[in-house]
C-alpha positions as YAML, in Angstrom:
chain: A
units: angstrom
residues:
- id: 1
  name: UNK
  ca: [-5.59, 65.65, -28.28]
- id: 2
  name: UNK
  ca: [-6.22, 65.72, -31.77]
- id: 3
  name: UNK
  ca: [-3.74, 66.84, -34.43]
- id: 4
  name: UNK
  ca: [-6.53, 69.65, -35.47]
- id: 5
  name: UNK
  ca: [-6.36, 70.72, -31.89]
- id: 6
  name: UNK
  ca: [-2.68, 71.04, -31.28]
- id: 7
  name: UNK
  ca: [-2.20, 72.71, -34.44]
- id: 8
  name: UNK
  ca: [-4.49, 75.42, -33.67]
- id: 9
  name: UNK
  ca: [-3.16, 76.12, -30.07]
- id: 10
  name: UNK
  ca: [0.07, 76.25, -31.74]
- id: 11
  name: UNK
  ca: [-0.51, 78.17, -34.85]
- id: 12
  name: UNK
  ca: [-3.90, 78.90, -34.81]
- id: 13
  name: UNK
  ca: [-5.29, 82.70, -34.85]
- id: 14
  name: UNK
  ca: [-6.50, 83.63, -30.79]
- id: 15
  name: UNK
  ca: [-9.17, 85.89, -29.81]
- id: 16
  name: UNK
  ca: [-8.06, 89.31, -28.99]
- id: 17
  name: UNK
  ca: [-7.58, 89.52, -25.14]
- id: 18
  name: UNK
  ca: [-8.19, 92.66, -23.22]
- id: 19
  name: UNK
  ca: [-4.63, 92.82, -22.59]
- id: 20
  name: UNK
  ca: [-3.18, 96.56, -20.81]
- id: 21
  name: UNK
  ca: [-0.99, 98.23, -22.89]
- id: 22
  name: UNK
  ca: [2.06, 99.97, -21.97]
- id: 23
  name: UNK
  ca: [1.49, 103.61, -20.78]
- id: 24
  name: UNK
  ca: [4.57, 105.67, -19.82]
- id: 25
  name: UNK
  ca: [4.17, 106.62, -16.28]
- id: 26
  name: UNK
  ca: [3.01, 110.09, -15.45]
- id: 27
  name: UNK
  ca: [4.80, 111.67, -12.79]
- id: 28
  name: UNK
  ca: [2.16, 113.82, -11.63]
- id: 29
  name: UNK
  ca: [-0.05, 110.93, -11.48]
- id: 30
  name: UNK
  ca: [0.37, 108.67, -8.11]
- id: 31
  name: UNK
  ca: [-1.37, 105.50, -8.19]
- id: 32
  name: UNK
  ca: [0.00, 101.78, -7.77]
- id: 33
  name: UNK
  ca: [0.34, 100.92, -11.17]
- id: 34
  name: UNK
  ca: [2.92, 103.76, -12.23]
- id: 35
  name: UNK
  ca: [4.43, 103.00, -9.05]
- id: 36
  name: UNK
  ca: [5.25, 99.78, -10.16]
- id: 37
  name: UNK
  ca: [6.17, 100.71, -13.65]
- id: 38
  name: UNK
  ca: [8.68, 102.82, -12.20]
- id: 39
  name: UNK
  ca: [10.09, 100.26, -9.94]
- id: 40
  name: UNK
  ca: [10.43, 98.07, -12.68]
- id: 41
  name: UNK
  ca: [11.75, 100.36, -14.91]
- id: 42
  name: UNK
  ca: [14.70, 101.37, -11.54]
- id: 43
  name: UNK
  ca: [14.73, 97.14, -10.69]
- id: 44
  name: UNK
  ca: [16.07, 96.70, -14.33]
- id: 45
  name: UNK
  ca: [18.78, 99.94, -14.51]
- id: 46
  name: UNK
  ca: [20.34, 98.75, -11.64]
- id: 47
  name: UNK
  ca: [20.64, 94.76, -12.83]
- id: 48
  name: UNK
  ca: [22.33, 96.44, -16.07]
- id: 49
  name: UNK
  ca: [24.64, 98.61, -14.05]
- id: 50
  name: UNK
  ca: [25.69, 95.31, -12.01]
- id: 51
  name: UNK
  ca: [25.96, 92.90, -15.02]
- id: 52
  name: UNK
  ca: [28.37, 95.74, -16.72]
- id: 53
  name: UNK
  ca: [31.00, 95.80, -13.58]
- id: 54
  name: UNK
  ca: [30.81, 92.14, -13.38]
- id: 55
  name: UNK
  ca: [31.29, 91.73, -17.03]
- id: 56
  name: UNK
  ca: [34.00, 94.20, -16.90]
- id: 57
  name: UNK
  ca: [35.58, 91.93, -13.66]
- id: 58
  name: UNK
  ca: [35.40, 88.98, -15.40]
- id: 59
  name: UNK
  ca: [37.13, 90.84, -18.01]
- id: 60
  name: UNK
  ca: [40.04, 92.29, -16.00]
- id: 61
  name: UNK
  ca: [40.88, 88.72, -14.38]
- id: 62
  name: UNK
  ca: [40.85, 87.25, -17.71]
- id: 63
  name: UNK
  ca: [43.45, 89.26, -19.01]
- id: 64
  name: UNK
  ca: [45.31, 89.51, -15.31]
- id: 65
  name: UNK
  ca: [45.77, 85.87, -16.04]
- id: 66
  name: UNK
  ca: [46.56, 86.08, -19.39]
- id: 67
  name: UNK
  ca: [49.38, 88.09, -18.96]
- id: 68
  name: UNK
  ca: [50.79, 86.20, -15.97]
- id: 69
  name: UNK
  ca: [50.78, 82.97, -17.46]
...
């Protein structure tokens, strides 16, 4: 690869792409896609809910043995 080349795949100005953009889902609408979006949207609110207890578990044995010792 050239320099020329690598410096325009790195900084260089792409094409616009037909990319999807986000949509919120429509409840009333039932098709695959805002099935998914809600899934994801469920997936991810659950992950948070579980990192904040064990967060807050790490947090209570830290200070459990920071007391005791």
């Amino acid at each position: 690869m050239k320099w020329k080349n690598i410096k325009e795949v790195l900084w260089g100005k792409h094409p616009k792409q037909d990319v999807e953009q986000w949509n919120d889902p429509d409840p009333d609408d039932l098709s695959i896609d805002n099935a998914y979006k809600t899934r994801w949207i469920w997936y991810h609110t659950i992950l948070a809910v579980e990192l904040f207890l064990v967060i807050l578990i790490q947090l209570c044995i830290f200070l459990l043995l920071a007391i005791k010792l």
